[in-house]
VOGU-3710 file (C-alpha; in Angstrom, 3 decimals, decimal comma):
1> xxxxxxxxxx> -14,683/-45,801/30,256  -14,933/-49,295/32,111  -14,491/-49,313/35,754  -11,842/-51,616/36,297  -11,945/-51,380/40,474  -12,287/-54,867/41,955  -15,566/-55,373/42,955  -16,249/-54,939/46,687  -18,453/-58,013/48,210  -20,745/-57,460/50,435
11> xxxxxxxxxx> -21,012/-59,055/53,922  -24,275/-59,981/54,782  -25,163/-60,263/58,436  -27,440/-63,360/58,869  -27,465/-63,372/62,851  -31,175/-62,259/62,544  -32,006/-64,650/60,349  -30,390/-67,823/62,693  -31,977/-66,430/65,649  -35,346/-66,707/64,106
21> xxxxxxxxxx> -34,541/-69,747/63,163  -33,649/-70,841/66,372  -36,573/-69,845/67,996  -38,512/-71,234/65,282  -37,023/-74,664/65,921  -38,356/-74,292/69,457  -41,439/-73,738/68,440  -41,464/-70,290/69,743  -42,044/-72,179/72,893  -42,433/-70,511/76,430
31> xxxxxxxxxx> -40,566/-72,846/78,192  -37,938/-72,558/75,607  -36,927/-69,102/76,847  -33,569/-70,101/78,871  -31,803/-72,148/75,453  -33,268/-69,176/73,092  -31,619/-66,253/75,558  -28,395/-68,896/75,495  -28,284/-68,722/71,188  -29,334/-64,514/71,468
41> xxxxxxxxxx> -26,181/-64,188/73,341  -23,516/-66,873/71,058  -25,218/-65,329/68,007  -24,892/-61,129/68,966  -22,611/-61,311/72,110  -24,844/-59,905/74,804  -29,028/-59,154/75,140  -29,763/-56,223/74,052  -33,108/-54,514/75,611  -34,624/-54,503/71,955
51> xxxxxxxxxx> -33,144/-58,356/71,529  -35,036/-58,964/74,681  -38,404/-57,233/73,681  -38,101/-59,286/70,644  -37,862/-62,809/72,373  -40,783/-61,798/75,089  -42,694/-60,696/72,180  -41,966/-63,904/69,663  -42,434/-66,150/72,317  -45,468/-64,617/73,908
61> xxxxxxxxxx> -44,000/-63,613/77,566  -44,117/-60,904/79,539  -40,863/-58,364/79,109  -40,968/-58,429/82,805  -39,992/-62,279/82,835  -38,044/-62,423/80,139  -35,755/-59,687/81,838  -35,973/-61,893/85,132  -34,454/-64,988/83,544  -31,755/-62,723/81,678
71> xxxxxxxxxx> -30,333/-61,002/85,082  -30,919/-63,781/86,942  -28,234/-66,351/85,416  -24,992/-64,843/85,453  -23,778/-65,954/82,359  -26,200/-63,529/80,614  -24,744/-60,453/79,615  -26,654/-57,354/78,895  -23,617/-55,123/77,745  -21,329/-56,230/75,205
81> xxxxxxxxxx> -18,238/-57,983/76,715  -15,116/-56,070/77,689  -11,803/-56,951/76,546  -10,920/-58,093/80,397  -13,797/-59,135/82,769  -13,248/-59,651/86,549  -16,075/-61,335/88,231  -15,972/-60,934/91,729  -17,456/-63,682/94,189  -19,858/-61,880/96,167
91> xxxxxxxxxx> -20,725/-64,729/98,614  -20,547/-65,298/102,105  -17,501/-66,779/102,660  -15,921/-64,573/100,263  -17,892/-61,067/101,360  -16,439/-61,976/105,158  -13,004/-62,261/103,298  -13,464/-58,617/101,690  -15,173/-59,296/98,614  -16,220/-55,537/99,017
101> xxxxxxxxxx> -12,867/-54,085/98,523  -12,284/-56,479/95,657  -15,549/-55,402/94,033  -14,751/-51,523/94,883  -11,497/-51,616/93,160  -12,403/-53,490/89,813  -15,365/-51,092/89,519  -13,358/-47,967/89,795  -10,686/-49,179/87,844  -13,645/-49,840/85,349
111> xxxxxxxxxx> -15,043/-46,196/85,630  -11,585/-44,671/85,195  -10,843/-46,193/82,201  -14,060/-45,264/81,068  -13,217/-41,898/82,033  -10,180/-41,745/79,838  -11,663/-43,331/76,680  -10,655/-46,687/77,017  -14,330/-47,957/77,965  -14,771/-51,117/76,862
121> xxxxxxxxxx> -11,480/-51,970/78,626  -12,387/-53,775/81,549  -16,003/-55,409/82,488  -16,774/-55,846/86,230  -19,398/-58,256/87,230  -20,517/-60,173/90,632  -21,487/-63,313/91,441  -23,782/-64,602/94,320  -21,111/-67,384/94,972  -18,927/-69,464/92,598
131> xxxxxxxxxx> -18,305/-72,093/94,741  -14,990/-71,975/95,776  -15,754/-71,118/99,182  -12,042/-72,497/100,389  -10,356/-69,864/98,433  -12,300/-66,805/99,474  -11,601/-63,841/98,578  -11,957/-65,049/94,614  -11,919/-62,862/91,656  -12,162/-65,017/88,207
141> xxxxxxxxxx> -10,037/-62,808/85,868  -10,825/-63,841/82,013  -11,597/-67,126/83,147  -8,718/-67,740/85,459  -9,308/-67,739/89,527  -7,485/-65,413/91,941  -7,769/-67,194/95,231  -7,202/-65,644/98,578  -6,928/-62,230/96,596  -6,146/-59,281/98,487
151> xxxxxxxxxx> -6,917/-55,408/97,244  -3,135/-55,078/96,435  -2,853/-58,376/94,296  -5,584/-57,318/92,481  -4,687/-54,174/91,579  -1,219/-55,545/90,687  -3,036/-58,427/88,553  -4,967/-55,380/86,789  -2,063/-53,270/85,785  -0,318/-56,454/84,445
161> xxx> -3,086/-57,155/82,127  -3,866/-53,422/81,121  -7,281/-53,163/82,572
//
């Protein structure tokens, strides 16, 4: 008897393949390291440690450098991106402002939802300064800026988005 079920096509993933050829176009240059780290991260969504082995390792650097460059910039992610991130403004003007609380509150409203399965939920990250010193306390919330925030707002902004 024939088997007359649709054929099921398969996806192929070619993310690998485009980041090779990426950092083939670069030459698998050293000095390349920053725009290769920016396609690793379009092409899979974060660096991974293993995606970061593999770049120190095609393009001949240390892992310790590598790692440097990728937690140094702030728009490299090492965890795959929440469905909300807050990034709090950590610098002076807004640490005098109570940055602290800000940061305290988005990080345990981060570890709670962890706690009750919704990890994934709500990403919390800090920034040295964002320069919007005039607006301090900031929070950027998906993109969008929460000047002159106070622990209250934000906690009201969070339950209005679900985070």
């Amino acid at each position: 008897m024939a088997d007359t079920a649709p054929a099921v096509k398969e996806v192929k993933d070619n993310r690998a393949k485009l980041f090779e050829r990426a950092m083939s176009r670069q030459g698998y240059a050293a000095d390349a390291l920053i725009e290769v780290l920016h396609t690793a991260q379009e092409l899979f969504g974060f660096l991974s440690m293993d995606r970061l082995r593999e770049v120190a390792r095609k393009l001949k650097l240390p892992p310790s450098r590598v790692l440097g460059v990728a937690t140094f910039y702030n728009f490299f992610s090492l965890q795959p991106k929440a469905e909300h991130t807050a990034l709090v403004c950590t610098g002076t003007a807004c640490y005098v402002a109570g940055a602290r609380g800000l940061l305290d509150v988005a990080r345990h409203r981060c570890e709670k939802a962890a706690a009750r399965g919704a990890a994934g939920k709500l990403g919390v990250q800090q920034a040295r300064c964002i320069g919007s010193c005039g607006l301090a306390p900031v929070v950027v919330l998906d993109g969008r800026i929460l000047p002159k925030l106070s622990v209250s707002a934000l906690e009201k902004t969070l339950d209005e988005v679900g985070a």
